[in-house]
C-alpha positions as CSV (number, residue, x, y, z in Angstrom):
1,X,92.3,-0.7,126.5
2,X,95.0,-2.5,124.0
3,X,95.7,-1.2,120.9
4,X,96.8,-3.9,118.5
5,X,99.3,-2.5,115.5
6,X,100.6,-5.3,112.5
7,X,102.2,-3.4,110.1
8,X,102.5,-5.0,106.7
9,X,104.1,-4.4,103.8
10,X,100.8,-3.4,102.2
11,X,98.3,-2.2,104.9
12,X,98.4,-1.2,108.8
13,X,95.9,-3.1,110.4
14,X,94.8,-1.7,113.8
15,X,92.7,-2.8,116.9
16,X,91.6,-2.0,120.1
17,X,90.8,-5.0,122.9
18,X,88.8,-4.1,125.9
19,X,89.4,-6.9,127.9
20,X,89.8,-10.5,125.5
21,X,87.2,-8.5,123.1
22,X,87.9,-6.9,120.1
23,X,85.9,-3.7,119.8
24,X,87.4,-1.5,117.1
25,X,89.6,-2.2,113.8
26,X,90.9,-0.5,111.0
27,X,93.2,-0.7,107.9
28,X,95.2,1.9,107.0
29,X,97.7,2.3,103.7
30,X,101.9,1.5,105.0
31,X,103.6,4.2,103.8
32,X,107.3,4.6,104.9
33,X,107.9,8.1,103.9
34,X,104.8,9.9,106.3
35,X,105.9,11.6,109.4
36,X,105.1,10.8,112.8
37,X,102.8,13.2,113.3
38,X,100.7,12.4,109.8
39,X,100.1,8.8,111.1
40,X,99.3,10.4,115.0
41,X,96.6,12.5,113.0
42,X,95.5,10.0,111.3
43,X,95.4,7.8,114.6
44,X,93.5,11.0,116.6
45,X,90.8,11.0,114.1
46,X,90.2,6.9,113.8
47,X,89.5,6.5,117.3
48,X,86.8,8.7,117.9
49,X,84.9,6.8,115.0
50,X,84.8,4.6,117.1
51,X,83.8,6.3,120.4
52,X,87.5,5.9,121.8
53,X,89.8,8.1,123.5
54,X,93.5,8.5,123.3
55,X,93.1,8.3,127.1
56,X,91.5,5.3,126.8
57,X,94.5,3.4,125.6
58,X,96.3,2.1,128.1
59,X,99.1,-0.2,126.2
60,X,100.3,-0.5,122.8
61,X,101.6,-3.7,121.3
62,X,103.1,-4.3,117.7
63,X,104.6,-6.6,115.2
64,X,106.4,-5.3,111.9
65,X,108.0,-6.5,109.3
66,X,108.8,-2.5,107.5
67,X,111.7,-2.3,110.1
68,X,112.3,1.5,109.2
69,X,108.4,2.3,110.3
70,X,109.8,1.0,114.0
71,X,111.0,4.0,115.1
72,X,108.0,6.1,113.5
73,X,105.7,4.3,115.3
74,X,107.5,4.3,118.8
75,X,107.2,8.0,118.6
76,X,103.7,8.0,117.4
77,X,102.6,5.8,120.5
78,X,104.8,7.9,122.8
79,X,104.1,11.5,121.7
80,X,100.3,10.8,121.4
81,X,99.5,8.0,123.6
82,X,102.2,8.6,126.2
83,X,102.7,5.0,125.6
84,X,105.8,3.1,125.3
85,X,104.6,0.2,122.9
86,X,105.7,-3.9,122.9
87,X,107.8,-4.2,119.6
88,X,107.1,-8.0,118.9
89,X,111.0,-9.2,117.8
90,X,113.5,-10.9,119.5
91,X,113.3,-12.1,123.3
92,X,109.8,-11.5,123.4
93,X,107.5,-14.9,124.6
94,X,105.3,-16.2,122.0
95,X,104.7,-19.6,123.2
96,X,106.3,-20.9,120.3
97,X,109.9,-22.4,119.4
98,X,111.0,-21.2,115.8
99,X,112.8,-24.3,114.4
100,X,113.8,-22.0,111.3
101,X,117.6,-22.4,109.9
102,X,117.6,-18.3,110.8
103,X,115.4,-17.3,113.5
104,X,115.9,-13.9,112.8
105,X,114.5,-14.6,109.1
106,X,111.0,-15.4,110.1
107,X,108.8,-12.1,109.9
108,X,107.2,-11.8,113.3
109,X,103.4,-11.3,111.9
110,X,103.9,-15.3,111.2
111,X,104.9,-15.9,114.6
112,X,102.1,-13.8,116.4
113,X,100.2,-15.9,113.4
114,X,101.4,-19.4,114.8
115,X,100.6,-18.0,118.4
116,X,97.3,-17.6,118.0
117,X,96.5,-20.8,116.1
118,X,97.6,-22.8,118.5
119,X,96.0,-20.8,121.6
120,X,92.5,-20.7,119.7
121,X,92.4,-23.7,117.8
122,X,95.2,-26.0,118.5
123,X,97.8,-28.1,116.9
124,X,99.5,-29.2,114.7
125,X,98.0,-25.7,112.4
126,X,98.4,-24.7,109.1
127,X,97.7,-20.9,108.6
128,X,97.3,-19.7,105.3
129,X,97.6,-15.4,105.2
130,X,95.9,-14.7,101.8
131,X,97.2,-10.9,101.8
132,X,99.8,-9.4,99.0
133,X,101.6,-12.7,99.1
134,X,99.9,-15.8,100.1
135,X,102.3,-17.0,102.7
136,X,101.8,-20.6,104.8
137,X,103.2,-21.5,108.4
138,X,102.9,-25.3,109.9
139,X,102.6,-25.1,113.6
140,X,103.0,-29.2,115.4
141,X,101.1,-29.4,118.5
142,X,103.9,-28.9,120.8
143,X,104.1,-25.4,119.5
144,X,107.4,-25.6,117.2
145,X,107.0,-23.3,114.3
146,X,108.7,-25.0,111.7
147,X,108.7,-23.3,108.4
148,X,106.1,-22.2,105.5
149,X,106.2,-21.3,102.4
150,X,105.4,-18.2,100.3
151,X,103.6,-17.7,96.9
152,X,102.8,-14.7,95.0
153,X,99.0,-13.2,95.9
154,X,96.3,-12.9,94.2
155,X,97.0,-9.5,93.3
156,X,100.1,-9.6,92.5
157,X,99.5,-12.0,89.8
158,X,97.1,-9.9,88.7
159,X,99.2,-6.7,88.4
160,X,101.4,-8.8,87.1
161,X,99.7,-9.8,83.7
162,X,98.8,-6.6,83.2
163,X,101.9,-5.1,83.3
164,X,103.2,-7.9,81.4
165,X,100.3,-8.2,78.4
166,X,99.8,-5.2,76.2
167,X,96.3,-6.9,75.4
168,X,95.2,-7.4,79.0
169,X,93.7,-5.3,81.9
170,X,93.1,-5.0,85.1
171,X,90.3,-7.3,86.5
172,X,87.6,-7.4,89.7
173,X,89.5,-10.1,91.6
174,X,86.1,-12.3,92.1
175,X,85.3,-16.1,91.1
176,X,84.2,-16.4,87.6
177,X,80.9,-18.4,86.6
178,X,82.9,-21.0,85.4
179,X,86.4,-22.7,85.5
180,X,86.1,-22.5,81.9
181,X,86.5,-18.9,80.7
182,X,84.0,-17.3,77.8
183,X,85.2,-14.1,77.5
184,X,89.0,-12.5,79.0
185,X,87.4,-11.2,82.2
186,X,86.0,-14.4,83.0
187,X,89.4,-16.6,81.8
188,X,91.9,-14.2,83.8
189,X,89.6,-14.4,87.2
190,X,89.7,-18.3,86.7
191,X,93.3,-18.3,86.1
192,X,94.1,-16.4,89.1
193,X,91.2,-16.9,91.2
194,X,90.5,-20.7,91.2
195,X,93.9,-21.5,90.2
196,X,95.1,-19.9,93.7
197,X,92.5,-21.8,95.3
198,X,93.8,-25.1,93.6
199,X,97.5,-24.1,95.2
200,X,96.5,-23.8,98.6
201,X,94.1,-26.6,98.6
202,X,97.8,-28.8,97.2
203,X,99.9,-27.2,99.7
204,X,97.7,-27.3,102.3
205,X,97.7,-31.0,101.5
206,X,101.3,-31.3,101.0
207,X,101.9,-29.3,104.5
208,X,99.4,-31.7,106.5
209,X,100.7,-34.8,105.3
210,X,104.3,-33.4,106.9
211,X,102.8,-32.4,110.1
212,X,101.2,-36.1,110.5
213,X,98.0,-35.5,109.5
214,X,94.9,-34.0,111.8
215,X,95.8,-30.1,111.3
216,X,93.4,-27.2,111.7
217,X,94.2,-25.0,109.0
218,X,93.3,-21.5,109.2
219,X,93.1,-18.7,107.0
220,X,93.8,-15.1,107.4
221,X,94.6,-12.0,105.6
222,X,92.7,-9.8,103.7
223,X,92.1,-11.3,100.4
224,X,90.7,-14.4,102.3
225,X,86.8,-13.4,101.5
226,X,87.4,-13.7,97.8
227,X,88.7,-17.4,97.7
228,X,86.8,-18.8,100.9
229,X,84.0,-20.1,99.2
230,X,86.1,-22.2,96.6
231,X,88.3,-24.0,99.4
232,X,86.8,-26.8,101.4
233,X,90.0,-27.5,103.6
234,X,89.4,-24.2,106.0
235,X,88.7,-25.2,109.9
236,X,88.2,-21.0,110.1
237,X,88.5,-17.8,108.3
238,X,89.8,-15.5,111.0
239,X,90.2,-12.2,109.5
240,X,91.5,-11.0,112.7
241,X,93.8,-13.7,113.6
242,X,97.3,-11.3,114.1
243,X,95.2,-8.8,116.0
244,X,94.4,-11.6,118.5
245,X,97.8,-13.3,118.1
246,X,99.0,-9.5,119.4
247,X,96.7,-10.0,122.2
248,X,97.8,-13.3,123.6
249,X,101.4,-11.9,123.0
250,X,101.0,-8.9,124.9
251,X,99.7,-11.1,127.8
252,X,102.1,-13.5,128.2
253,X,104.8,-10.3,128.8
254,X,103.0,-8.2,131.0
């Protein structure tokens, strides 16, 4: 079996492949400061949930944008798996040519991103990762990633107006009955909720009109569910899309 790890900046999200299928995830809380061995406990007793053995895994592969949790993990996967892991980062084959003025700037979750968009669902793709930032990549058809853009997530904006507003507090990030709010609940979620939905369906506009037109445009990340129903321009909601990006990776440098 495969374990798939993307660490993010918020969340670890974890999976296991047996074969092309995914059979097991799991998020977890990124925190820099835990030990090795807290996140291999925390790995011993996740699998078994699941009716999966540390023997079981057989290769490890993983992207990362908290560089400092590199090392961490490395020794995690080696000290409880007795596997040496795939660190997605430079020389490894994606599939895709990052036409990026730096490279090196592009966080490799948006390139295992852009690899699986264009394996599952072709090209030219526009993925939209609706996580703690909402971030966009444009992929063309020949597999060039070249660029994206990044906006503040849904809850971040929310966090910030109530750190920012002595009179407001913290909402349930959900559509509001209306776009019109009655009552401060109902205005914030509007404001933040369908107002986010507004700015991808316009950059997702803007971004397809620079590809050429024609682009599947999928959407990711874990704050996705919220906003789905309020965006007509999704070809798919794949929840899983980096897990499966990690996948095709992994393959292609076996």
């Amino acid at each position: 079996m495969l374990l798939a790890v993307d660490i993010g900046n918020t969340n670890i999200t974890l999976g296991v492949f047996k074969g092309d299928d995914l059979v097991a995830t799991w998020r977890i809380a990124t925190e820099a400061g835990r030990m090795p061995d807290e996140y291999g406990l925390v790995l011993n007793q996740l699998l078994p949930l699941k009716g999966i053995a540390t023997k079981d895994i057989g290769d490890v592969v993983v992207c990362n944008v908290v560089p400092p949790l590199t090392p961490t993990f490395v020794e995690v996967f080696e000290s409880y798996l007795d596997v040496t892991p795939l660190v997605v980062g430079a020389g490894t084959k994606t599939g895709i040519r990052i036409l990026y003025d730096s490279p090196r700037d592009v966080g490799t979750d948006r390139i295992v991103d852009a690899a699986a968009a264009l394996r599952l669902y072709g090209g030219p793709a526009i993925i939209v990762d609706i996580g703690t930032f909402t971030v966009f990549d444009a992929v063309t058809k020949d597999g060039d990633y070249i660029g994206g853009a990044i906006a503040l997530g849904l809850a971040e904006a929310a966090d910030a107006l109530f750190h920012r507003a002595a009179q407001l507090r913290r909402v349930e990030l959900k559509l509001p009955p209306s776009a019109i709010g009655k009552n401060t609940i109902n205005s914030i979620q509007s404001g933040i909720v369908l107002g986010h939905a507004d700015l991808i369906r316009g950059m997702v506009s803007r971004f397809d009109r620079e590809l050429g037109g024609d682009s599947k445009v999928i959407a990711t990340g874990g704050l996705a569910s919220i906003i789905e129903s309020e965006i007509d321009v999704f070809d798919a909601v794949d929840p899983n899309l980096t897990l499966s990006g990690l996948r095709i990776v992994y393959e292609m440098n076996r």
